[in-house]
C-alpha positions as CSV (number, residue, x, y, z in Angstrom):
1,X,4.7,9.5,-2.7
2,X,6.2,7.3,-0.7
3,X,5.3,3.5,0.4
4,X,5.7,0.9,2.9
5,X,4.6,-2.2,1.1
6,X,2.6,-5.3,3.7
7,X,3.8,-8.6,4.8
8,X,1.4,-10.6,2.6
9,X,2.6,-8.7,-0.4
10,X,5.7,-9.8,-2.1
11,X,8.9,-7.2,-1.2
12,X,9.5,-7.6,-5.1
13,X,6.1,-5.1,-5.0
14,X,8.3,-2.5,-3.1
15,X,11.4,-2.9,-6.0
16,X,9.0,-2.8,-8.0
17,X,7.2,0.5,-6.8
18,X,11.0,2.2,-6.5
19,X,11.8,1.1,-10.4
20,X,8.3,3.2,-11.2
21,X,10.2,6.5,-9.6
22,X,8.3,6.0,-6.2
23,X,10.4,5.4,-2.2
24,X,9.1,1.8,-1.4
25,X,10.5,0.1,1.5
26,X,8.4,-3.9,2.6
27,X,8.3,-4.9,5.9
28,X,11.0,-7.2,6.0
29,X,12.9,-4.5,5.4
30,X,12.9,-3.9,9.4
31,X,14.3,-6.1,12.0
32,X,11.0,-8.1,12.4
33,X,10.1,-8.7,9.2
34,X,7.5,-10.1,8.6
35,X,6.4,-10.4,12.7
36,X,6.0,-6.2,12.3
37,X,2.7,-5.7,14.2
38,X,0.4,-3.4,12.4
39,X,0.6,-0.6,14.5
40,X,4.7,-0.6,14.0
41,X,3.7,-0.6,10.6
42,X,1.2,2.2,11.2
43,X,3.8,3.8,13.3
44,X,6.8,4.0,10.4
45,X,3.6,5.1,8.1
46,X,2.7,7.9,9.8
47,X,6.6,8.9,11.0
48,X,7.9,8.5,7.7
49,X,4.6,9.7,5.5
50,X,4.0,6.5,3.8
51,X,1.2,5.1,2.7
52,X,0.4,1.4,4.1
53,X,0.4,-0.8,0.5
54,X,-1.7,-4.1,1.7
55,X,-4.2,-6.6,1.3
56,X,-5.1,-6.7,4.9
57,X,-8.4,-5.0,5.8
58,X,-7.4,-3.9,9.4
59,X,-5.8,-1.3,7.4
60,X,-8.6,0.2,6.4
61,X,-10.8,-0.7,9.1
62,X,-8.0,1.2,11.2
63,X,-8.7,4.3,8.8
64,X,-12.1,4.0,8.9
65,X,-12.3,4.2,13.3
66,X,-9.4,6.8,13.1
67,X,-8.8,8.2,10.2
68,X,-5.6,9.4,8.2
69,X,-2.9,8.8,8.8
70,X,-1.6,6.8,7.5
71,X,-2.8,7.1,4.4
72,X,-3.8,3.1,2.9
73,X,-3.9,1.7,-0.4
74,X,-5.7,-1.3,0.1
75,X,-5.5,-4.4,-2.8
76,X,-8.5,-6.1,-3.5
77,X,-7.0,-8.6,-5.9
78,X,-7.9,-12.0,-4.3
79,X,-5.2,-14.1,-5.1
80,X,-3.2,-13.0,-8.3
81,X,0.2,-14.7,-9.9
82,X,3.3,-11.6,-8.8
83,X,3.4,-11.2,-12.7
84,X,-0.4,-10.0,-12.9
85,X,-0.2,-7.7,-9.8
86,X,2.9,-6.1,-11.4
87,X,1.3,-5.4,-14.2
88,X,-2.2,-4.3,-12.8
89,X,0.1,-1.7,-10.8
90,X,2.1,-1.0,-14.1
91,X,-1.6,-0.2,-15.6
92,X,-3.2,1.6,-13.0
93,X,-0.6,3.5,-10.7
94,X,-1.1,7.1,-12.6
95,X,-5.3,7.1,-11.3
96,X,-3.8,5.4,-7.9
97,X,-1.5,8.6,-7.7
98,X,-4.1,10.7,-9.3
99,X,-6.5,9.5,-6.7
100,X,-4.1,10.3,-3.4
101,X,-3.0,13.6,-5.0
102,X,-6.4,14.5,-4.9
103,X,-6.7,14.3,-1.4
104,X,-7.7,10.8,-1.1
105,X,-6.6,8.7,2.2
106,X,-8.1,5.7,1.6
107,X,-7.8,3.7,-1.9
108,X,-9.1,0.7,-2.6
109,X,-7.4,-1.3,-5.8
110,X,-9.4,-3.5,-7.4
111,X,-9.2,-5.1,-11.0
112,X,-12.0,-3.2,-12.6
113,X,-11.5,-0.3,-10.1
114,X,-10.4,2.5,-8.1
115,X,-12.2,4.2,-5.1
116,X,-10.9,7.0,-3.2
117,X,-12.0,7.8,0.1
């Protein structure tokens, strides 16, 4: 699998997700940063098979009208210290994989939960 990590997340996610064995790039990666619309950022999704890593619902509101792809992982963490995301993701990422694998395009993250779509 392979990620492109959101604006509001922190690009230490994306190191992060690459130290785990997985290709994560974040948004600031790219020339405008943090100023990437959200269809660029669907665009590089679905041109480099990523899956969109954010807390932003237009994500999914975006799969929802039009479905995959990209394929979205949406985080429904509320606000959460980098430490605790870090390790909710070190806890979790095997049934978020699991869950994709499986043929899931949407997945929502929570804390006490994850739901494919």
């Amino acid at each position: 699998m392979k990620f492109i990590v959101d604006t509001q997340l922190p690009p230490r996610l994306a190191k992060h997700l690459t130290k785990q064995g997985y290709e994560s790039i974040h948004t600031t990666y790219f020339e405008e940063g943090h100023l990437l619309a959200d269809t660029e950022i669907v665009s590089i999704a679905i041109e480099q098979e990523r899956i969109v890593v954010t807390k932003d619902s237009d994500f999914s509101d975006y799969f929802l009208l039009k479905g995959a792809p990209p394929k979205v992982l949406l985080i429904e963490f509320g606000n959460i210290s980098n430490t605790d995301l870090f390790n909710l993701f070190d806890l979790y990422l095997d049934e978020v994989s699991t869950a994709f694998e499986q043929g899931s395009e949407l997945v929502i993250f929570r804390r006490d939960e994850i739901i494919g779509y």
